[in-house]
DRENLOTOR-58449 format. One record per residue: z negated, x, y of N, C-alpha, C, O in turn; residue in one letter; residue number from 1; chain. Coordinates in steps of 0.001 Angstrom, whole numbers, plus 500000, padded with zeros to 6 digits. Atoms other than C-alpha are relative to their C-alpha. Layout:
> Z:X:Y:Z:X:Y:Z:X:Y:Z:X:Y:A:NUM:A
...
This chain:
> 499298:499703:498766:880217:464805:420960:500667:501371:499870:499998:502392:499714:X:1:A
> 499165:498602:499767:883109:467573:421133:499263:500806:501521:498549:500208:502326:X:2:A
> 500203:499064:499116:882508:470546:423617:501992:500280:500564:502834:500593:499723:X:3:A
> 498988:499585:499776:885754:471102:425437:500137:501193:500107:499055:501778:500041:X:4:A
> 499704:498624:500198:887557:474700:425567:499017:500195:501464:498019:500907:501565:X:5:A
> 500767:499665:498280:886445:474345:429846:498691:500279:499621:498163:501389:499689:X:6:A
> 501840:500108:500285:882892:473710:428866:499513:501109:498681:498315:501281:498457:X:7:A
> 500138:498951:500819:882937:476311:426216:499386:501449:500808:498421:502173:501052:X:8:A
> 500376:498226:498399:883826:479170:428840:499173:500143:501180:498992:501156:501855:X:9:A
> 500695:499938:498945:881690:477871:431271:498736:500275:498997:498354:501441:499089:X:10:A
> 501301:499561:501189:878513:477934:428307:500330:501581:500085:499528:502275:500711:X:11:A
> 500139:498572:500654:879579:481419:427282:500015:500847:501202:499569:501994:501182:X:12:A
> 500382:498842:498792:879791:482797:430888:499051:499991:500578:498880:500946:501337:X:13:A
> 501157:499817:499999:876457:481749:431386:498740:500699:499490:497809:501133:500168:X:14:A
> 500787:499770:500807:874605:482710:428363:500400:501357:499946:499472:502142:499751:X:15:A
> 499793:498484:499633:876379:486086:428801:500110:500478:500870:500678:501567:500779:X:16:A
> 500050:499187:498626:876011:486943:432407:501560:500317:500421:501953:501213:501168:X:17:A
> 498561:499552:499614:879698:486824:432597:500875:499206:501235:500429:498175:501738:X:18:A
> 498950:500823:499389:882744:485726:434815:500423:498890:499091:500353:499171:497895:X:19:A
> 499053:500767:500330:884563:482575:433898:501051:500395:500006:501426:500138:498862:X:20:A
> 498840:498952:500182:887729:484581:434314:499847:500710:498459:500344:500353:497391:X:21:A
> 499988:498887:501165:886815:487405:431886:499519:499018:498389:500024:499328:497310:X:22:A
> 499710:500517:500982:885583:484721:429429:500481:499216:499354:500190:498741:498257:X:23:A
> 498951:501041:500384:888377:482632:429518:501124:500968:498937:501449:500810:497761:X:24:A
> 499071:498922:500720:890835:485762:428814:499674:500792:498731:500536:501384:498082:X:25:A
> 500581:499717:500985:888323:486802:426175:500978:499357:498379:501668:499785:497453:X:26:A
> 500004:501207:500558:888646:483519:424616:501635:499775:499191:502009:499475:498058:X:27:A
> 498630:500019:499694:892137:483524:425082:500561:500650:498488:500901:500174:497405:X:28:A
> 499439:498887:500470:893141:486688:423713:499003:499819:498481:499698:500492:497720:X:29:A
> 500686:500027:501255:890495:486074:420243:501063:499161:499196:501579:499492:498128:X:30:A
> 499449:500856:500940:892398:482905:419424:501466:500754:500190:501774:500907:499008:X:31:A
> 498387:499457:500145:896309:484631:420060:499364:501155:498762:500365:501116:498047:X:32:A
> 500190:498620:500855:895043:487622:417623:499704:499085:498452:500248:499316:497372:X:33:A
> 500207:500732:500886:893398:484777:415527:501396:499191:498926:501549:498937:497731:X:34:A
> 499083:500964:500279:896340:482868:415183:501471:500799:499039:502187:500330:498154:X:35:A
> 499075:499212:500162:898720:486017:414834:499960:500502:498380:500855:500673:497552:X:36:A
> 500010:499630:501166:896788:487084:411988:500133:499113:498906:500514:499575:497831:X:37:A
> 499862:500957:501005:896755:483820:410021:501811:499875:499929:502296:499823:498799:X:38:A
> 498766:499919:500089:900550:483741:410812:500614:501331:498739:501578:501155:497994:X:39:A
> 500042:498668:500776:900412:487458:408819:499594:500015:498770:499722:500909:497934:X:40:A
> 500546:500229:501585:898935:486164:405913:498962:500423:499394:498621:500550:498218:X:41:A
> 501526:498883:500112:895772:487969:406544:498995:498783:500493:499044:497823:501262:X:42:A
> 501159:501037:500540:892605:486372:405531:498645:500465:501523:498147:501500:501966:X:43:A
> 501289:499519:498290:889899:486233:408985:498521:499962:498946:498404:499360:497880:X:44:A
> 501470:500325:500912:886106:486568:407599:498570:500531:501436:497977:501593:501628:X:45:A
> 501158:499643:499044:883483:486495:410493:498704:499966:498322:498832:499381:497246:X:46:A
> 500756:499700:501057:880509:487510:408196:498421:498687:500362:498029:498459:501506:X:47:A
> 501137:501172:499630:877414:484630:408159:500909:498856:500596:500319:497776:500588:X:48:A
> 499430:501036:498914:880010:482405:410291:501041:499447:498626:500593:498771:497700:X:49:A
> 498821:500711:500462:883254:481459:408532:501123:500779:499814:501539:501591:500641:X:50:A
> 498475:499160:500079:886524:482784:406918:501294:498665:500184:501306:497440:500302:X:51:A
> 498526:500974:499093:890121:481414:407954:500852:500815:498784:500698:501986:498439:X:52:A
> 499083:499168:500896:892766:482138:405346:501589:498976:500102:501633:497856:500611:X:53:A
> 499223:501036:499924:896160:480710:404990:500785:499971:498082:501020:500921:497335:X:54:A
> 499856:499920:501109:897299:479171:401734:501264:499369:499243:501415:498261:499756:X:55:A
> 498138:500689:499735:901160:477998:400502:499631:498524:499226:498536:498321:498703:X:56:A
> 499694:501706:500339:901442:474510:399396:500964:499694:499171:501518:498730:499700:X:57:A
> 499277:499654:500412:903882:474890:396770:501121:498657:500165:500801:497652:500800:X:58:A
> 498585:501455:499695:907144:472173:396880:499257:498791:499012:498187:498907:498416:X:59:A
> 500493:500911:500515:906646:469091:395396:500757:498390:499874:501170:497968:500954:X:60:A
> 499683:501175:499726:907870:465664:394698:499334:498998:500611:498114:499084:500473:X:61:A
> 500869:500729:499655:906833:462741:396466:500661:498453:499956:501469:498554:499032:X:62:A
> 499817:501213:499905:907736:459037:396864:500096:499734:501661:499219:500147:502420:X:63:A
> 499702:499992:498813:909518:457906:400252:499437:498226:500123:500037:497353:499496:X:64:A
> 500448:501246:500075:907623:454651:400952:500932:499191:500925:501440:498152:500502:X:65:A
> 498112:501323:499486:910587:452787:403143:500936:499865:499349:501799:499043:499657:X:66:A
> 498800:500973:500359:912840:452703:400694:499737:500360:498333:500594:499998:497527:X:67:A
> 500708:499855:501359:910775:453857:397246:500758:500924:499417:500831:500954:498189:X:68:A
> 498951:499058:500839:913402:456800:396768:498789:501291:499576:497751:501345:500235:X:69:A
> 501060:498925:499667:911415:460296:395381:501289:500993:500544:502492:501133:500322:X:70:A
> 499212:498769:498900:912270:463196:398012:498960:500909:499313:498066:500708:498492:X:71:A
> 500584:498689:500279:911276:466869:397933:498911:500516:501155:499320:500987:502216:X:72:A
> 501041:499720:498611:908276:467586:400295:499788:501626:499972:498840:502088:499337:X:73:A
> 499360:498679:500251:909429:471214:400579:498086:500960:500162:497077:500344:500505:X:74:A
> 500947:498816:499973:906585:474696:400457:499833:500164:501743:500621:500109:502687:X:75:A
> 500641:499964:498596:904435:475103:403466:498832:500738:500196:498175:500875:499164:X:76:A
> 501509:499646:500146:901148:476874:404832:499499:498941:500415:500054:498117:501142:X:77:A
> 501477:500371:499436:897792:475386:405256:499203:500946:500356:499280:502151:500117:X:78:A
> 500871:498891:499440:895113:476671:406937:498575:499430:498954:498456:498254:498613:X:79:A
> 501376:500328:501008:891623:476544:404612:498784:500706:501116:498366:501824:501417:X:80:A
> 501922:499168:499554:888393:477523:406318:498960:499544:499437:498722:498372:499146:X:81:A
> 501365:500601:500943:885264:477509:404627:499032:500662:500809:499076:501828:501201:X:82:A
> 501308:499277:498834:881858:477790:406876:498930:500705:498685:498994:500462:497480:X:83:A
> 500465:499175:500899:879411:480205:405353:498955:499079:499809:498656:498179:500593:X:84:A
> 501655:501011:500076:876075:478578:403830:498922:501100:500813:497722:500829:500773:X:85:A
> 500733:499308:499111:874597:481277:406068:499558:498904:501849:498565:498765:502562:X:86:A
> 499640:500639:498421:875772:479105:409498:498920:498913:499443:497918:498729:500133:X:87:A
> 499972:500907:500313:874926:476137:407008:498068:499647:499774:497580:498520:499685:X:88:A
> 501526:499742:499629:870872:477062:407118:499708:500304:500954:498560:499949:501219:X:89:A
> 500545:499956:498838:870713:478158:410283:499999:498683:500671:498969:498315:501235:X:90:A
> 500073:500787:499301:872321:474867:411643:498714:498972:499342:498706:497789:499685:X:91:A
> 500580:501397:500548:869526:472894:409609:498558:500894:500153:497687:500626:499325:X:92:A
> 501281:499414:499782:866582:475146:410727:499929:501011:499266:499483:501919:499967:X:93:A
> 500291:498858:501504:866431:477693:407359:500542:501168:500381:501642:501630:500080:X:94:A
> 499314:498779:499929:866467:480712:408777:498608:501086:499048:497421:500852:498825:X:95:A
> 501205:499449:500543:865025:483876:406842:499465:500903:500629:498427:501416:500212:X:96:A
């Protein structure tokens, strides 16, 4: 079962004694900074949690399956995240 963003901010303004307001705009304002920096080419690294990096996709040929011509599937980012094996023991009980 997903958690929606609503049900997120309502969890986190509980468990932190907070407004729903203040931890919507929190919320908000993490992912625009998040997003800004992956746009920047700058690598995110929460430490125990997960890093966010972005990575180019270089050009490429490909095969156009409606009419079997090859096209150019031009250079692009991806986004890569890798969760830490820190998160990856806690979520399975193994903590030290």
């Amino acid at each position: 079962m997903a958690i929606s963003k609503k049900d997120f901010i309502n969890r986190m303004a509980e468990n932190g004694n907070k407004t729903k307001k203040s931890c919507r705009e929190y919320l908000d304002l993490m992912f625009d900074t998040f997003y800004l920096l992956l746009e920047e080419g700058e690598a995110i690294r929460f430490t125990g949690i997960m890093k966010a990096e972005t990575k180019i996709t270089p050009e490429r040929p490909a095969r156009n399956p409606q009419n079997g011509k090859v096209c150019i599937v031009p250079e692009r980012k991806r986004i890569k995240v890798t969760f830490s094996e820190v998160l990856r023991d806690r979520l399975n009980g193994e903590r030290d």
